[in-house]
C-alpha positions, 0 to 999 in steps of 0.5 A: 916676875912671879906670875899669880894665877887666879887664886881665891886666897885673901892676902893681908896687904901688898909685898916686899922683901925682908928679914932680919939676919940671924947670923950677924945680929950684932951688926944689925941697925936697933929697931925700937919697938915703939917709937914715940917720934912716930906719933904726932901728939898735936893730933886730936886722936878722936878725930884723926887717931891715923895722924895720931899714931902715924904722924911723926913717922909721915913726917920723918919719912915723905914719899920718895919720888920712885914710890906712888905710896911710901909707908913703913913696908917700903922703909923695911925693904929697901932695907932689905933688899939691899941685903937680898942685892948683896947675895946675889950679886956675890952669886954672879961674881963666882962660876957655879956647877951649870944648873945649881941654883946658885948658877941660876940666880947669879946668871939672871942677875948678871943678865938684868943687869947687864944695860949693854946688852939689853940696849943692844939688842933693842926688840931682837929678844921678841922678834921670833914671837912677833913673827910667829904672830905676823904669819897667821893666816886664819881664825885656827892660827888666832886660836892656837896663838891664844893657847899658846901665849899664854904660856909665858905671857899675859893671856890673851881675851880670858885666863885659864889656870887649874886649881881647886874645885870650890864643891870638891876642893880635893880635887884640881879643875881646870877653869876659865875666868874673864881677863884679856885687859892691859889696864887689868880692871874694867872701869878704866874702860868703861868709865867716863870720868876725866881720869879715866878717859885720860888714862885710855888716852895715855895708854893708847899712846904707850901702845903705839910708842911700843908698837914702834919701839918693837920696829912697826912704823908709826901708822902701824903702831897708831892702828895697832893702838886702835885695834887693842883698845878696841878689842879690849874695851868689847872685853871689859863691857862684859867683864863682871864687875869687881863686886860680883867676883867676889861671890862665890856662887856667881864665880861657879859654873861647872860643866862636860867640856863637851857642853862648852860649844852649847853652854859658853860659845861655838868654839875649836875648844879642843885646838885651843886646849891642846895649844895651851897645854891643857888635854886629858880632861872632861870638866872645867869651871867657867868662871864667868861665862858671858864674858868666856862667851864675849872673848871666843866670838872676838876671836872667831869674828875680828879682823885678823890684822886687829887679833894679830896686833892684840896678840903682839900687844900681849907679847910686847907689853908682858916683855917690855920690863925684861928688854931695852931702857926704851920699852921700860921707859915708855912703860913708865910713863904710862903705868908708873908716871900716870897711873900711880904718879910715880916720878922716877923708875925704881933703879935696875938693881931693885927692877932685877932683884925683883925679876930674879926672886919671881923667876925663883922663888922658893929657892931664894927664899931657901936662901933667906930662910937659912941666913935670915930667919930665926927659929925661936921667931916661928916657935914664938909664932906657933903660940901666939896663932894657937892662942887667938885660934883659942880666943876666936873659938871663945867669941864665936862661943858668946855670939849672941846672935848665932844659933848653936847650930851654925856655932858648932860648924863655925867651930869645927871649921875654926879647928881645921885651920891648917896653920903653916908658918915660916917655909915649906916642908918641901921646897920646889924642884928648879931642876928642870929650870933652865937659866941660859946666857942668851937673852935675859926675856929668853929666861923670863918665857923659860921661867914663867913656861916653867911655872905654867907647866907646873900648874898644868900638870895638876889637871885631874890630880888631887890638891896638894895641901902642902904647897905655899902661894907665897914664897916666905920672903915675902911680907904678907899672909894669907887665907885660902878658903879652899884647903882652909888654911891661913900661912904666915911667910916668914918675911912678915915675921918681923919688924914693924910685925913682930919683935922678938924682944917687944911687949904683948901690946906691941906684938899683939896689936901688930902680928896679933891682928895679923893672924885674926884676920887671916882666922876671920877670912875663914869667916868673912862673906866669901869664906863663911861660904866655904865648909871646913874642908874648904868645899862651897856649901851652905853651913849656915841656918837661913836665919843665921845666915840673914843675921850675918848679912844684916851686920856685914851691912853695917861696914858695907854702908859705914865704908861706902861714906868713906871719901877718899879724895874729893868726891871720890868714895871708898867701896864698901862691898868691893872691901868689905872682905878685908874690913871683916878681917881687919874689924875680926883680926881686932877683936881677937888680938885684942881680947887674946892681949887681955889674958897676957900678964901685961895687961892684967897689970895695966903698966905704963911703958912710955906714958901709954897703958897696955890697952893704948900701945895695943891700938897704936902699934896697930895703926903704926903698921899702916904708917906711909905717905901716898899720891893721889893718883895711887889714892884713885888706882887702889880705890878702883882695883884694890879690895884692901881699904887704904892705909888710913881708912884701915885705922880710922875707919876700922878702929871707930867700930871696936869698943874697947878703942873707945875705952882705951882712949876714953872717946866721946861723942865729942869725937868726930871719929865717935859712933854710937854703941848700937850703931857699930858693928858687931859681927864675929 
């Protein structure tokens, strides 16, 4: 349940549990460290090298009905998470100290789990909110409503969070940014093609059966229905589009809170912060503001009967997932069966498990890292970082398209990364967190009130480098352009990552390009904006500056002729970010591989030289199975490629691929020398 406010880190991919126990490692299933079975030799490699690589593990592993897309992340947390499902369900079979930690997760499981008592209670658990909603009588109400829901729910017409100022990143600000939408992208409001209006269709539905679910009749659910899609649609028709909110400068309006009324829209501002929480400040960054100054006039000029039934669909929808099997059910069919074409709900112990390890990260996380996490698994990761922040350093060095100039600020930059690997030095304080017997959404609003007041109370106060935006159970990396820093969680330290007992081709090809391309986030067209102490400012020489343009063009353009599914094209400049860090974590594992013993000798393991168990362990990562309607959903909201296209469309514009597999222009993944690209 772990709320992610907007935060312009770059993660690597999408997250699941994991670890592997360092404790019982006799009782551990083997995992081999490359597993011929997983590639499907039939293949022709120059053609499809994805099917190549992954085929045999697709084969092995068809999509299960629960998931809209199966790949070996998913294989490696159901795993996982029945480990993770074991510890916490022995939390709850014993009474704890009231307020230990080991109270609070035993509890919130019990209570997740506990399909009685949710079904009984039916929408009780929400019904002081609603009424709380139902007794406005004016346009102040709708204001304080606003403020004040997004505390524990999702924000009603635009978003408000603090953190770094982007030109003083010392400092924390409060910002602004559009938000508002149910279907969380603008395109399904916007877009006229069939999918998308069937998806309106569907949600529509799912608002009203919702709306009813929570005891409205129906003509008041089918008019509630009518109002939220109608308010939200005016929203995303002044959203910026995806492309734009990955341009720094167009994300950056810093004013006196003062000129809001003048710059942003006529507005109670202060009755709104004071709502929210939000008091005691002078400046704030409006991230987008004609989508600000669309969503205050909403406010200030809709029915109050349709703002009251945006702002009970706020409430319902955030707690559908935490109350009876009708909601969930009803949320499945829409945001499960229709837009990911999933076919079964994920069953309750892994919904719960879930909820508990975002209601309290870090503190199941202290629980992983001390049963799960071995230590000579960070020491070994700490010089594997160090040697390819050595080797990007040498590229940059042999640019021969950038001036000594920007190389010398490129490699200051480079050389204040901050590195952070495994855990925290400090964990998070849950003290003040209270986990009570009385409804299960009740501790959800407590948790996510908690987490709200935690990030509300770093208005005006200095950013503390030291804290982590992913708990280190979770499968994944990040980069944060304004602390600088890469972070490396402890769950994606391992298999099919990271393998203790591998060889450098299978550790470097995997959790080598891992660390290069969090490194070239730092380096890709939104970092290579942000200074060495993460500040938004110009670094570069204009000449430089429009070499790099040109050359971040060449995968802009190569992707955009990606076709997905049939007649439905990747978005080169949408993804172009993470192509630069795939296309960057490449280059700087593999030349990193060529300094290791193995690769100097060139030893066949399995029939396949260093060089090729390289690029196949890469492609290994990405092995799954996905469903069309997923194939369409990530197309439109996901700045990563898909699996497939992170391979065979990534892979075709590294040189020593083409070596190592001796491709030809025989090939039909071939592109000539002078046409690829050729950036960091």
């Amino acid at each position: 349940m772990r709320r992610i406010y907007y935060l312009p880190i770059a993660v690597f991919a999408f997250a699941t549990f994991s670890c592997k126990d360092k404790t019982n490692t006799e009782k551990t299933e083997e995992v081999k460290n490359f597993d011929i079975a997983n590639l499907d030799t039939t293949a022709i490699l120059g053609n499809d090298f994805y099917q190549y690589a992954t085929g045999g593990w697709a084969k092995a592993n068809p999509i299960k009905d629960e998931y809209a897309r199966y790949g070996s992340f998913d294989q490696l947390a159901e795993k996982n998470q029945e480990q993770v499902k074991e510890i916490i369900e022995d939390l709850g079979k014993t009474t704890h100290k009231e307020g230990s930690i080991e109270q609070k997760i035993g509890d919130l499981f019990a209570m997740g789990m506990d399909s009685v008592t949710l079904n009984s209670e039916g929408a009780k658990p929400i019904a002081s909110e609603l009424d709380a909603i139902k007794s406005a009588t004016n346009v102040a109400d709708i204001i304080r409503l606003a403020g004040e829901i997004r505390r524990y729910a999702n924000s009603p017409f635009f978003g408000l969070y603090v953190g770094a100022d982007d030109k003083n990143s010392s400092m924390n600000l409060v910002q602004l940014y559009q938000g508002g939408l149910g279907l969380g992208e603008r395109d399904y409001y916007v877009a006229q093609d069939s999918t998308s209006i069937a998806l309106r269709k569907g949600y529509q539905n799912l608002i009203k059966v919702q709306f009813v679910n929570a005891g409205y009749s129906e003509a008041e659910g089918i008019k509630a229905a009518d109002a939220v899609l109608k308010i939200e649609t005016a929203l995303a028709q002044d959203h910026f589009k995806k492309e734009d909110t990955r341009k720094p400068e167009l994300n950056y309006h810093k004013m006196k809170v003062e000129d809001l009324n003048k710059s942003v829209g006529n507005f109670d501002w202060t009755a709104f912060f004071d709502a929210a929480g939000a008091k005691g400040f002078t400046e704030l960054n409006v991230s987008q503001v004609k989508p600000i100054t669309t969503a205050v006039k909403l406010i200030q000029t809709l029915p109050l009967d349709e703002s009251k039934a945006y702002l009970s669909w706020c409430v319902i929808n955030s707690a559908a997932s935490y109350l009876s099997d009708e909601f969930v059910d009803a949320n499945f069919d829409f945001y499960g069966k229709q837009l990911t074409g999933r076919k079964v709900l994920q069953p309750r112990w892994k919904r719960t498990v879930r909820t508990v390890d975002g209601a309290l990260s870090e503190a199941v996380g202290q629980m992983y890292v001390a049963k799960y996490f071995p230590a000579e698994a960070k020491d070994r990761m700490i010089k594997l970082v160090k040697n390819l922040q050595e080797t990007l350093g040498e590229r940059i060095n042999n640019l021969s398209w950038m001036s000594d100039v920007t190389k010398e600020k490129a490699q200051e930059k480079l050389n204040a990364f901050t590195v952070k690997i495994g855990y925290p030095d400090k964990w998070k304080d849950y003290s003040t967190l209270e986990i009570k017997k009385d409804s299960y959404w009740a501790n959800i609003v407590r948790a996510s009130e908690f987490d709200y007041t935690e990030m509300i109370n770093k208005i005006g106060k200095p950013v503390d480098k030291s804290e982590w935006h992913m708990p280190p159970q979770m499968v994944n990396a990040y980069y944060n352009p304004t602390t600088n820093e890469i972070c490396f969680p402890a769950g994606i330290l391992q298999p099919p990552f990271f393998y203790l007992d591998a060889d450098d081709a299978v550790n470097y090809g995997a959790i080598g390009v891992v660390i290069g391309h969090e490194m070239s986030h730092g380096f890709d067209d939104q970092g290579s904006q942000y200074d060495k102490d993460g500040n938004l400012a110009n670094w570069w020489t204009a000449d430089d500056s429009k070499k790099f343009t040109e050359r971040a063009q060449v995968l802009v353009q190569h992707f955009n002729k990606i076709e997905v599914l049939p007649n439905v094209f990747a978005n080169g400049e949408f993804t172009l970010g993470e192509n630069i860090g795939d296309f960057g974590g490449l280059q700087i594992a593999y030349n990193a591989f060529e300094k290791t013993e193995q690769a100097k000798t060139g030893d066949q393991i399995d029939g396949f030289t260093p060089a090729q168990r390289f690029f196949l362990s890469y492609a290994g990562v990405w092995a799954g199975n996905i469903r069309d309607e997923e194939v369409l959903r990530l197309t439109k909201i996901d700045p990563h490629s898909l699996g497939k296209w992170r391979v065979n469309g990534t892979l075709p514009h590294i040189n020593a691929w083409y070596e190592a597999f001796n491709i030809t222009e025989k090939d039909s993944l071939f592109i000539p020398k002078e046409k690829r690209a050729d950036i960091w």
